[in-house]
N, C-alpha and C positions, 0 to 999 in steps of 0.2 A: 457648835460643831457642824461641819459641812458632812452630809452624809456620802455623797457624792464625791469623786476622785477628780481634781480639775484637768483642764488640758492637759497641762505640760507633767501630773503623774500618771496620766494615760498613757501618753506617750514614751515617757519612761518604762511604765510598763509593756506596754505593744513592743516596744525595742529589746528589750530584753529577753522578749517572750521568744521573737525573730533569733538574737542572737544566740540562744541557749538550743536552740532550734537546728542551726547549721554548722557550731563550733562543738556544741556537745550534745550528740545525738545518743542515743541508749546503746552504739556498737560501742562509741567511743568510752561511756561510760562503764560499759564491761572489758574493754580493753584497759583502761584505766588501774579495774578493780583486780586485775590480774600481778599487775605490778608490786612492789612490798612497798610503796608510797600513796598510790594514788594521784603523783602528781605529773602536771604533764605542763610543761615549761613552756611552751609553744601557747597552749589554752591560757594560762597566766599573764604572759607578753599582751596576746588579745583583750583578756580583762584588762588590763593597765590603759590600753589603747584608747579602751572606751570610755575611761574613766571609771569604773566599777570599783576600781579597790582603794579611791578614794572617795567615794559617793557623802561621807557624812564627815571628812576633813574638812575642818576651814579652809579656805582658800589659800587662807598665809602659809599654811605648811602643804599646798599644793595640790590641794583635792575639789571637792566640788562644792563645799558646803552645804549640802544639800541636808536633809531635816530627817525626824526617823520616821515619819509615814513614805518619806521616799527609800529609805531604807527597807524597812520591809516589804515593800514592794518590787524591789530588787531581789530580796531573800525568797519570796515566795515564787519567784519564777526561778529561782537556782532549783526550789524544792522540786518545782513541777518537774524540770528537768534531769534532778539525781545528779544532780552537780556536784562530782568527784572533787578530791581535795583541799588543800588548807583555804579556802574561800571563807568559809565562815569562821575559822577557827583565828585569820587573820584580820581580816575589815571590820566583822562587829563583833568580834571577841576583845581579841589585842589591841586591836583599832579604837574601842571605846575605851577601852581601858585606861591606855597611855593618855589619848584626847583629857579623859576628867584627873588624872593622876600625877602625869607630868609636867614639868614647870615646862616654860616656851623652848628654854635651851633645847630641853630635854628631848620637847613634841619635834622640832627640827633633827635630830639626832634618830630619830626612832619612825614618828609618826609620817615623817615625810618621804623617807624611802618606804613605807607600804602605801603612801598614795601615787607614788610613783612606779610602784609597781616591781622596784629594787632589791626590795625584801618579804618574807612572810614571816610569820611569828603565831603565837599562841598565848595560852593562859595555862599555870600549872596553879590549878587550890585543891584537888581532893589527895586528901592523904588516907591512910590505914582505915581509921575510919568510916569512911564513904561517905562522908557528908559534906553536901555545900554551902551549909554553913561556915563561913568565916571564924568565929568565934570556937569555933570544933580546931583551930589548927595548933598544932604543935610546932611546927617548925618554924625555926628562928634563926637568927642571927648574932654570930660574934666579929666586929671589926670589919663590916659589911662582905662575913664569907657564909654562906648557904651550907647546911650537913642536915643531910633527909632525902627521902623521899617522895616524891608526888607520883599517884596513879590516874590511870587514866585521863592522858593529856594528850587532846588530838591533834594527830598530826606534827607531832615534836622532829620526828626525823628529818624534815624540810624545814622547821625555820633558822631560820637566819640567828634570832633571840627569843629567850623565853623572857618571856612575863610571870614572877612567881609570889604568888602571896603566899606570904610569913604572918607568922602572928606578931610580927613588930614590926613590919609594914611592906610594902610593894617593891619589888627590886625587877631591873632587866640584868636580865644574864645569854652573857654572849654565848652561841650555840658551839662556838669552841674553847668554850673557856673551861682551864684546868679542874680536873673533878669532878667533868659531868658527865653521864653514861645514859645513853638512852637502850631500853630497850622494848621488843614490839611487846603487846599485849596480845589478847586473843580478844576478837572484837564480835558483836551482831553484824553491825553495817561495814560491808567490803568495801568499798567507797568512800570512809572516812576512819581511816587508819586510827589508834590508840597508840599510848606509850605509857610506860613507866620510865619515871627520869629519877636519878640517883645524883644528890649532891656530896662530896664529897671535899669540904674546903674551898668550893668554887667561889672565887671574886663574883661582887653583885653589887650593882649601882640602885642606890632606893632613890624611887621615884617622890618625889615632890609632896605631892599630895593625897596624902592614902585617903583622907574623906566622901573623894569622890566613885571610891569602890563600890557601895551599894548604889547608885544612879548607873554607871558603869552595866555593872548586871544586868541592870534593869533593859539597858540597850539592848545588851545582846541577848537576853530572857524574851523580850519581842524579837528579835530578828529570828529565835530560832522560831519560835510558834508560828512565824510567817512563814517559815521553812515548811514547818511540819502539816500547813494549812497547803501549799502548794503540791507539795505530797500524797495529803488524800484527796486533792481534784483529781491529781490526776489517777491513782487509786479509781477514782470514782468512775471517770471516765473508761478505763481500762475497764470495770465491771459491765458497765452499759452496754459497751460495744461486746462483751462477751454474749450477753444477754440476748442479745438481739441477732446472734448468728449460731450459737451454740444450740443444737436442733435435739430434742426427745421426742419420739410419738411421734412423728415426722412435724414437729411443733416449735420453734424457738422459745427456750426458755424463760424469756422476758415476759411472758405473755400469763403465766402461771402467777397466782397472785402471791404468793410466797416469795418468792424471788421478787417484784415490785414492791415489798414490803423491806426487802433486805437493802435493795438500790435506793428507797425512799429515805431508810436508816442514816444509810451511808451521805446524804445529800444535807439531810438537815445536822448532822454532826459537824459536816464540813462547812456548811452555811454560817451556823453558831458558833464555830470557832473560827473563823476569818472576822464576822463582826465585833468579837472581843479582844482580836488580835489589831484588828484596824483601832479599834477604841483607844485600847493599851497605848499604843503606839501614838495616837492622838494625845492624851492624856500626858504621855511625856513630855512630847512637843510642846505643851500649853504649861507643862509644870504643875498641873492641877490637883488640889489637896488628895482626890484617891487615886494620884498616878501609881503607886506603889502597890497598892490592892488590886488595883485593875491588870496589873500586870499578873500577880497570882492567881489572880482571876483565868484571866488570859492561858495561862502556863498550867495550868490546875487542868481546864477544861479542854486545852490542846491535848496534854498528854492520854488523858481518858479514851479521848474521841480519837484519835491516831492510831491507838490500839484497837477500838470499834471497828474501825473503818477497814484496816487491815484485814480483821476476824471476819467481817462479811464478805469483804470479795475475796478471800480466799475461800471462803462458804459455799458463793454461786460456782466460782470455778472450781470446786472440789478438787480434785488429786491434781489437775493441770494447773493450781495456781503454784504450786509447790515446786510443780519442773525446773528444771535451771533451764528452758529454753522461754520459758514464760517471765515477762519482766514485773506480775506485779509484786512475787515474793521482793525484789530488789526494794520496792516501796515499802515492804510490809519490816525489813530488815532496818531502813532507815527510821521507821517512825518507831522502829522498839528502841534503838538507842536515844535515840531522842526524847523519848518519853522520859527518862531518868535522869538525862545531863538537866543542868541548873536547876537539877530537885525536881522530883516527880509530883505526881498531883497531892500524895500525903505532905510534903514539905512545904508546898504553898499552901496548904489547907490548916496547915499548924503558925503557917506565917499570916494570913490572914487572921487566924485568932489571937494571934499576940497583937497585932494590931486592932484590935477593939479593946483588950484588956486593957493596952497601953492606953490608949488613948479616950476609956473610961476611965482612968485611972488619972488623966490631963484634963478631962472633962473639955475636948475641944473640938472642932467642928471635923476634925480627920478621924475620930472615934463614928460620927454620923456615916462617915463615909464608907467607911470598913466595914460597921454594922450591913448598910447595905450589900457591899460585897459578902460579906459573908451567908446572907439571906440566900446570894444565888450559889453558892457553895451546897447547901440542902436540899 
């Protein structure tokens, strides 16, 4: 494994950093959040431009094919920047989804108008419930028509199609297809809208290949922790520069060791959980026996430390981080919903240990691997 990020995802990076920079700045991003979508059709046309919303399509269905370390590295600079609407909920959500799911027809029908930029789309799996568990789902299918419910589904009011897993398998369904009702939820993050969607006899085309659902997650389980790692940079960042101009005792508060212990906090949470978010995302890309763990891993320790990281700089900044003129509450809003989409740190903690049992249980070298992971789970 290269530790190092080579040129050209440097450069990827550096571009992005730029363009998230002058397309979506924090007014635009409160302008945005004002809106009952969050989406802003002008900002999307520009993603499409630059290729962004097909960064991990294969070429053939018109994207960049690019790998998921460069994925995530696209993701974490959306994060840095509080990158308002269906971005993630379409490229490494639905995006990966359809890619391991649907047959070719299918990825040209679906996959290639969000590489082009033509459509957005999402994923609907939690239901009643509240688990992201798969195997938790109730709702099915008769004569490929959908009747249920799923909650919280981000960003459902803009797409084009949903993606909904059933418990007897993967279906798209048209955004205006008879029977479906979308309504808003009440969300944390103003900036990435929720939905409940109501099926009611709705037509649903099943996709191809449901087996590739758990690798699928597993994509977009990294893109968001890359989200939620470019979030507490910049979290991080926002605290430091508090730190160092916010004045007691005619003294800058940075200067007070307390405060240097809370910025120090804040730096290695965020260090530690980029390096296992890079790994995760490595580990995919390689297909490597604990790509699966490493991602819980990943996902387990993101969510913890996103909420850390939150709780301390709103700590240094005391009652000002909370303002609504202050933008770090808007990060601290982000990384709480984020901590619990694709299962919060107990669910990958429970999913890591069934991956040692299971795989004590097969007595085979991916039992080795889990055991490790789950050593750094303690």
């Amino acid at each position: 494994m290269q530790f190092g990020l080579s040129e050209s995802q440097q450069i990827l990076k550096d571009t992005a950093r730029k363009f998230f920079a002058g397309e979506s700045p924090v007014a635009a991003v409160r302008k945005a959040m004002e809106t009952e979508t969050a989406y802003d059709a002008a900002l999307w046309a520009k993603l499409a431009e630059q290729g962004f919303t097909g960064i991990i399509t294969p070429e053939e269905f018109g994207g960049m094919g690019l790998g998921k370390v460069e994925l995530i590295l696209l993701m974490e600079e959306a994060g840095y920047a509080l990158l308002p609407g269906p971005f993630f909920s379409t490229v490494a959500l639905a995006g990966a989804v359809i890619d391991a799911c649907a047959s070719a027809e299918q990825k040209k029908k679906y996959l290639a108008r969000i590489a082009g930029g033509q459509a957005r789309s999402t994923v609907a799996l939690v239901e009643a419930a509240g688990s992201w568990d798969p195997g938790s789902l109730k709702i099915s299918t008769a004569d490929n028509k959908l009747t249920g419910t799923k909650l919280f589904v981000t960003d459902a009011a803009v797409a084009d199609f949903i993606i909904v897993v059933a418990r007897d398998g993967i279906f798209a369904v048209d955004a205006k297809a008879a029977g479906l009702h979308i309504e808003p939820m009440k969300g944390m993050d103003l900036a990435r809208k929720i939905y409940s969607v109501e099926f009611k006899n709705t037509p649903a085309e099943k996709l191809a290949n449901t087996s590739g659902l758990a690798s699928a997650l597993d994509v977009a389980t990294a893109a968001l922790c890359a989200e939620m790692v470019g979030g507490m940079q910049r979290a991080l960042e926002l605290t430091v520069a508090y730190a160092k101009t916010r004045k007691q005792f005619g003294k800058p508060i940075g200067i007070f060791q307390a405060v240097q212990h809370l910025c120090a906090d804040m730096y290695l949470e965020t260090e530690s959980s980029r390096s296992a978010t890079y790994y995760a995302a490595w580990a995919l890309e390689e297909n490597t026996a604990d790509a699966t763990a490493a991602i819980s891993v990943a996902k387990m320790y993101s969510s913890d430390a996103s909420r850390t990281v939150g709780n301390r700089g709103i700590q240094v900044h005391g009652g000002m981080g909370f303002t609504w003129e202050n933008d770090l509450h808007l990060y601290y809003r982000r990384a709480k919903a984020s901590e619990t989409m694709l299962g919060d740190a107990t669910f990958h903690r429970e999913r890591i240990a069934r991956l040692v049992v299971d795989g004590a249980a097969a007595g085979d070298k991916k039992s080795q691997n889990a055991e490790r992971a789950a050593a750094l789970v303690k």
